[in-house]
N, C-alpha and C positions, 0 to 999 in steps of 0.2 A: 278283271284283267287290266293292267296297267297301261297306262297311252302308248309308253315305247314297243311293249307286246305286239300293240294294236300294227304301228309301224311298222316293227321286223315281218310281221305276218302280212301287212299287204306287198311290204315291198317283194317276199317273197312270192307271190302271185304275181304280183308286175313281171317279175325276172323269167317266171315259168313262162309265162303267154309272151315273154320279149321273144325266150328260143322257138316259141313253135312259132309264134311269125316269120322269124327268121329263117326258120326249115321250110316252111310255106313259101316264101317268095326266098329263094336266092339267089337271083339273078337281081335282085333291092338288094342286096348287102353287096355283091359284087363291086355293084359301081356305086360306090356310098363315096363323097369327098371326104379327106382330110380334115379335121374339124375341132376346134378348142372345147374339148370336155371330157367329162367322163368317159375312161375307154371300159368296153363291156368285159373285157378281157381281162381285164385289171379286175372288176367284180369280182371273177370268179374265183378269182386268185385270196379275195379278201372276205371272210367273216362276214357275214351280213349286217352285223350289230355293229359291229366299226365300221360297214360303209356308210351304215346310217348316220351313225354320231360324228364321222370325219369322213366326209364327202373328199375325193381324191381329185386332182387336175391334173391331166394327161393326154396326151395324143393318141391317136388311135387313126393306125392306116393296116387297110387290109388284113387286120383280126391281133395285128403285133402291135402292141404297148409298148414306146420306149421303158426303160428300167427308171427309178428313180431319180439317179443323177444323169445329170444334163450332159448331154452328150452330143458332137459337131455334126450329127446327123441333123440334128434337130436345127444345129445352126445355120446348117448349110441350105435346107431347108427353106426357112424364116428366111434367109438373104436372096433365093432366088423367086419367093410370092412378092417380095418386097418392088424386086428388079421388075417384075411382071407388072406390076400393079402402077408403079411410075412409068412404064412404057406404055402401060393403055392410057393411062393419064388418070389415074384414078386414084391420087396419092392419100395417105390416108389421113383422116382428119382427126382431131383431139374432141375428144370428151368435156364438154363443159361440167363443170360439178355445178351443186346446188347454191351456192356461195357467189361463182361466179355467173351464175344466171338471174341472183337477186341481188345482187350488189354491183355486179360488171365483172369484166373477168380482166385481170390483172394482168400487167404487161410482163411477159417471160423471155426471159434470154435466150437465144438459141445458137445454135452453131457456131456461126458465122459471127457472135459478139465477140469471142474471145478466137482470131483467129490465129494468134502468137501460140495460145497456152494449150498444154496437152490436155485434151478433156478426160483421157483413161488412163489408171493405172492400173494392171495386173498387177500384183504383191504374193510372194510365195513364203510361207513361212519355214521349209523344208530349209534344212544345212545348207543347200547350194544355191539357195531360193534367191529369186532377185525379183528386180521391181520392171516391168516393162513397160514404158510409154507408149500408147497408144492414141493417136489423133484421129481415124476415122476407124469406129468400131467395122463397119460391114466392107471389108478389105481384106487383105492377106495376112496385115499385121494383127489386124484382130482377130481371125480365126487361128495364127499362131497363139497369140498370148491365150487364148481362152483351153487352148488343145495343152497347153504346161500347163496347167493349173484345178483341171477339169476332174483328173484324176487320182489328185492331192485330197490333204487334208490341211486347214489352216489357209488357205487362200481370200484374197480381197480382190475384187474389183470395187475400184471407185470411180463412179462416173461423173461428170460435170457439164449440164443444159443436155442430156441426149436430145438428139429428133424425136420425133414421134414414131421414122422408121426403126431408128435404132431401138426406142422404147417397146416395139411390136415384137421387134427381135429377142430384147433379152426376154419379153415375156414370155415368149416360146421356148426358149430354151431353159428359164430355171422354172416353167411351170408357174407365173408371177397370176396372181387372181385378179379379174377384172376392177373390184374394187382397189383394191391398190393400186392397179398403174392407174387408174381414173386419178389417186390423190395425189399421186406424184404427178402425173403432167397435166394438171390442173394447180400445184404449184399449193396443197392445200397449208393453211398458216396452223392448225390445229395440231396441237402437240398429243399425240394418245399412241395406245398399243394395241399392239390385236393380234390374235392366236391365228394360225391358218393353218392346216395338215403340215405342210411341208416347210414351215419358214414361220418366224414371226415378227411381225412388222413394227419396229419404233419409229414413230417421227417426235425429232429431236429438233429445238431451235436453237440457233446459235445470232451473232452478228456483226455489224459491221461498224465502224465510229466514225464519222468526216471529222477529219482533225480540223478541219476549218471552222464547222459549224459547232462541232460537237454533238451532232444529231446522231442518233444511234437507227441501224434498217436491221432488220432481224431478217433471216434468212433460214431453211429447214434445210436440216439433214433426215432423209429418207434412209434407214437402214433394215435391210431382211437378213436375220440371221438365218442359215438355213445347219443341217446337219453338219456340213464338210466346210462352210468359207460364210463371208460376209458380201453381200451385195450393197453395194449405199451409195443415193442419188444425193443433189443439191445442184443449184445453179446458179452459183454466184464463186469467184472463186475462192478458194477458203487457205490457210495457214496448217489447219487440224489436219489432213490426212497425211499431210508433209512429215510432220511432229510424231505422228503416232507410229509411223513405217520406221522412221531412226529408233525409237522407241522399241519397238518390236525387233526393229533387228540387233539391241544389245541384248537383249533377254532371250531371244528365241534360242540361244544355245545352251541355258541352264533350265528351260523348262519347257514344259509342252503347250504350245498356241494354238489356243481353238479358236474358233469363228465366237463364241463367248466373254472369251477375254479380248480378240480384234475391237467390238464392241464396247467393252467397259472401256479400253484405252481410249475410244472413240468420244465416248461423251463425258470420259474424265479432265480429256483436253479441254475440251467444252465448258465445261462447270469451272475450270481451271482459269481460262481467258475472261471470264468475268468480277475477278479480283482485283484487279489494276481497276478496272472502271468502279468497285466499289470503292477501293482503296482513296478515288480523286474525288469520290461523293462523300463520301467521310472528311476529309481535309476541309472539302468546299463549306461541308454541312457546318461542321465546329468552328472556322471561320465567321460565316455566315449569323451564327449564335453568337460568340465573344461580339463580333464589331456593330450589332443591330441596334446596343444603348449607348455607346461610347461614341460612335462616330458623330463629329458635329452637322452641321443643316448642309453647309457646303460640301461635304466630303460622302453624300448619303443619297447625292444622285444618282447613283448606279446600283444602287441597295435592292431595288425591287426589283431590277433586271436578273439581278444573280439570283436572288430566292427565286426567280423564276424558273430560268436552268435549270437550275439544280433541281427541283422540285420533280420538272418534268424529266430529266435523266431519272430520279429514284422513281419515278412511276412507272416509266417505263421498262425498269430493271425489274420490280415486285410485278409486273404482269409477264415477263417472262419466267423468273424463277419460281412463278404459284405454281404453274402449271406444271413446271420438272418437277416438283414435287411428289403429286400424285402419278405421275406417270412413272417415276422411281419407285414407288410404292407397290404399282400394279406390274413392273418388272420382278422387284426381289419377291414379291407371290407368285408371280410363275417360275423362279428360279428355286423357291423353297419347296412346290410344289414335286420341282421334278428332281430335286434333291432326297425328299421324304422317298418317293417312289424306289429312287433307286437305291434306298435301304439305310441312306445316314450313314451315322459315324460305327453302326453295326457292320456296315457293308466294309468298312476299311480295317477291321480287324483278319488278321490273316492268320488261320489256327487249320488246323487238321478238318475243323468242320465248313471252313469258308470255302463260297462255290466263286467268288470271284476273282477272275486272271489278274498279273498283274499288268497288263493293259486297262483293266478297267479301273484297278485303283489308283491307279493314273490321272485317269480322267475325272473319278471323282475326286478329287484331290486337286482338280484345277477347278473343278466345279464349285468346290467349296472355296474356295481362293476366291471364286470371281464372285459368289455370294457374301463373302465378307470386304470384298474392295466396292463391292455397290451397296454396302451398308456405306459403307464411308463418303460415297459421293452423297448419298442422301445425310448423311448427319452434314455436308460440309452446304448442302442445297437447304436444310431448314434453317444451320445458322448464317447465311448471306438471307433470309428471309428475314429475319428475326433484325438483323443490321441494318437491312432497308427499309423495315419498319419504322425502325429507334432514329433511324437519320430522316424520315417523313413525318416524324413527330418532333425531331428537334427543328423541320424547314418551317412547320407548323406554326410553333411556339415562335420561332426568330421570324415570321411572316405578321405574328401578333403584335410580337414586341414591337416590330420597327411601325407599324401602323398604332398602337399606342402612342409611339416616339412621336409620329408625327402631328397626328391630335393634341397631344399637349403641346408641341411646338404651336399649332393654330392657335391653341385655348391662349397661350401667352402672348399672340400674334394679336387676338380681339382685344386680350385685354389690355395692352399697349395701347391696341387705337381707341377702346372708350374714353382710356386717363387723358389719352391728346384730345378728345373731342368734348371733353368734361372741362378741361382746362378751357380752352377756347368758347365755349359756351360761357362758362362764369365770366372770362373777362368782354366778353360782349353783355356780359349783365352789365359790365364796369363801366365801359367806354360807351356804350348809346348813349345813357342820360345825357352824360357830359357830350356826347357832338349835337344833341337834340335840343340843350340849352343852346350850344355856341351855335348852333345853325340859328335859333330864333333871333339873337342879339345878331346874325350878321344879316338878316335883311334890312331891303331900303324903307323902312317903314317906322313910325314912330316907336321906341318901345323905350318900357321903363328905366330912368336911370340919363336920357339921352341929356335933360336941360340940366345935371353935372358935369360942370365945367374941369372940375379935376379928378383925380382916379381914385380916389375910396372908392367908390363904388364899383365899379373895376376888379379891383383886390380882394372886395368882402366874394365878389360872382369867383374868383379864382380860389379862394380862400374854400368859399361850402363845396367846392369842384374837389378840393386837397381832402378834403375831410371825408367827403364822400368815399372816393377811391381808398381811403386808407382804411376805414371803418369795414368796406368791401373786404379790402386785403385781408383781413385782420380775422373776418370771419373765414375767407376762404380757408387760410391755414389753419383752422381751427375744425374745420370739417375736412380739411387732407381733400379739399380739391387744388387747389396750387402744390 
């Protein structure tokens, strides 16, 4: 018998001895609270072997399961435990993740940093669908915007720094899994994907450039695609969601917009904003290579500073585009995944024998659309890999050359000063003798030559002095030390 066997078979005893406890004591389920989990009720509703393989998140009050989609029961809900819980005083706290308890936990934006800017946008993709700013989600305006949107299809919410109450809230209402709001308000930097019953989670990095410094701060985009809309956090304010809503609404009247394609426009913008910055790493890099043999000693001051920028720009560019790579990879596997399932390019033949409406070949027909347009961001993500490469081997090479450059400039530098110090050595061979004689002849003391009364003798001492020095010379330049 095979282990999942094993499984289906105890969980089915678990479930039998749940109800006779429950028939045993009911006045314990009666007064059971309201509780973030598994509703029992929703069980019964589901297969055994799928509850095992795909564990459900739901609510569950007094034996009724809300339905699937998120509904303002749920939100109204979430905003009065919310109310309760700041009136006792018991607000709630954030989740450390594991990163932030071994490294320190990173400073996050909250509310109150952007208090000009809207932190929400509702987005409707529907014909009549518009975009509604939202400043404080647990309000009247948020409970509007979320009640137009809640029972669409093609819907966004984009959030920017929620609280931690607002985070508690939307997790209640789209059924958000504790592991996931831990990464998101924990602020995690890790770029990966992860499957969940209801929704699948990308975290996507994007960032930011001080035009002063030209330091680059990366920043993550949180997004859960779920069945009907997109949900996606960040907390820094960003360009991207601005671009993709214009976007979306020239297109959303020639084809059908899913929470699929919300997404691909989403991190196409994304992969898109990092072309300018290759594009000034490229200029800088080939620069940087042509001027590192040519430029003279004076002009070559500031040579090491730029190969340094630049260097650290393209490193910092290959550690964020490594990582979209696989995580593009482990996307289009679960998009081919659920393509294959839903029957290919078999599914969109429409004959006498096909069982699919054409709503559904609709959808797969966006589906396949959004599978070949995330082909595209991953071919456009390995060749900016491939370019950050080529430009970190040419800062390389031009980091080689100009530290060659300047070694030889020294080597020429020494050997200048051996010739000056080779020179002034030989003519202190030259000139001692000669001041060691004329010091002897000028003391007060007898010496030879003194009882000549006229100057031959004189002229013969200046005479072997001339001879000396010239014989010196003579050989110097014959050995190339003068």
């Amino acid at each position: 018998m095979s282990h999942t066997q094993n499984v289906l078979n105890y969980r089915k005893k678990s479930r039998a001895y749940s109800r006779t406890s429950q028939s045993s004591f009911p006045e314990a389920t009666s007064i059971r609270h309201r509780h973030y989990s598994a509703g029992e009720d929703e069980l019964d509703d589901l297969d055994v072997e799928t509850d095992v393989l795909y564990p459900q998140y739901g609510y569950e009050d007094n034996k009724t399961t809300s339905p699937q989609t998120p509904n303002l029961r749920i939100f109204d809900h979430g905003v009065a435990e919310v109310k309760r819980k700041m009136s006792n005083g018991s607000t709630l706290s954030r989740t450390m993740s594991k990163q932030s308890r071994l490294y320190g936990e990173q400073k996050r934006a909250n509310s109150t940093s952007f208090p000009e800017v809207v932190r929400y946008h509702v987005y409707s993709s529907q014909e009549n669908g518009q975009t509604i700013p939202i400043q404080q989600l647990l309000s009247a305006d948020g409970r509007h915007g979320l009640e137009t949107i809640l029972e669409t299809t093609g819907w966004w919410v984009d959030c920017l720094s929620p609280t931690d109450e607002e985070m508690h809230v939307l997790a209640t209402v789209f059924r958000i899994h504790p592991l996931t709001v831990e990464d998101i308000s924990a602020n995690e930097p890790c770029e990966k994907i992860e499957l969940f019953p209801n929704y699948t989670f990308v975290s996507f990095r994007s960032f930011d450039v001080d035009h002063e410094t030209n330091q680059i701060w990366p920043y993550n985009f949180y997004n859960l695609i779920f069945k009907n809309g997109l949900l996606s956090f960040h907390f820094k304010p960003s360009p991207h969601p601005a671009r993709v809503r214009l976007r979306l609404d020239q297109i959303k009247h020639h084809m059908l917009i899913v929470p699929d394609w919300i997404h691909y426009a989403l991190i196409d913008d994304i992969t898109d904003s990092f072309a300018p910055i290759i594009t000034q790493v490229e200029m800088e890099s080939v620069s940087i290579d042509e001027l590192s043999l040519v430029l003279h000693k004076s002009e070559r001051s500031d040579m090491l500073k730029r190969i340094s920028r630049c260097r650290k720009q393209a490193t910092q560019l290959s550690r964020l585009l490594t990582a979209k790579v696989d995580v593009m990879k482990s996307l289009m596997k679960r998009y081919e995944e659920k393509w294959q399932r839903a029957g290919g390019y078999r599914a969109l033949v429409q004959d006498e024998y096909s069982t699919t409406t054409p709503e559904e070949v609709v959808a797969l027909k966006t589906l396949n659309e959004v599978l070949l347009y995330l082909g595209d961001i991953q071919d456009h993500l390995v060749t900016m890999v491939q370019n950050i490469n080529h430009y970190n081997r040419i800062l390389s090479r031009a980091h080689t050359n100009y530290l060659a450059q300047v070694n030889v400039d020294l080597s020429m530098t020494y050997r200048t000063t051996n010739a000056v110090m080779n020179r002034l050595t030989f003519l202190g061979t030259i000139f001692i003798p000669i001041i060691f004689i004329a010091t002897l002849w000028g003391m007060n003391v007898t010496v030879p030559g003194k009882e000549y009364l006229d100057t031959s003798f004189f002229f013969w001492l200046v005479l072997g002095m001339f001879l000396y020095c010239t014989l010196l010379t003579f050989f110097g330049k014959k050995w190339q030390v003068l």
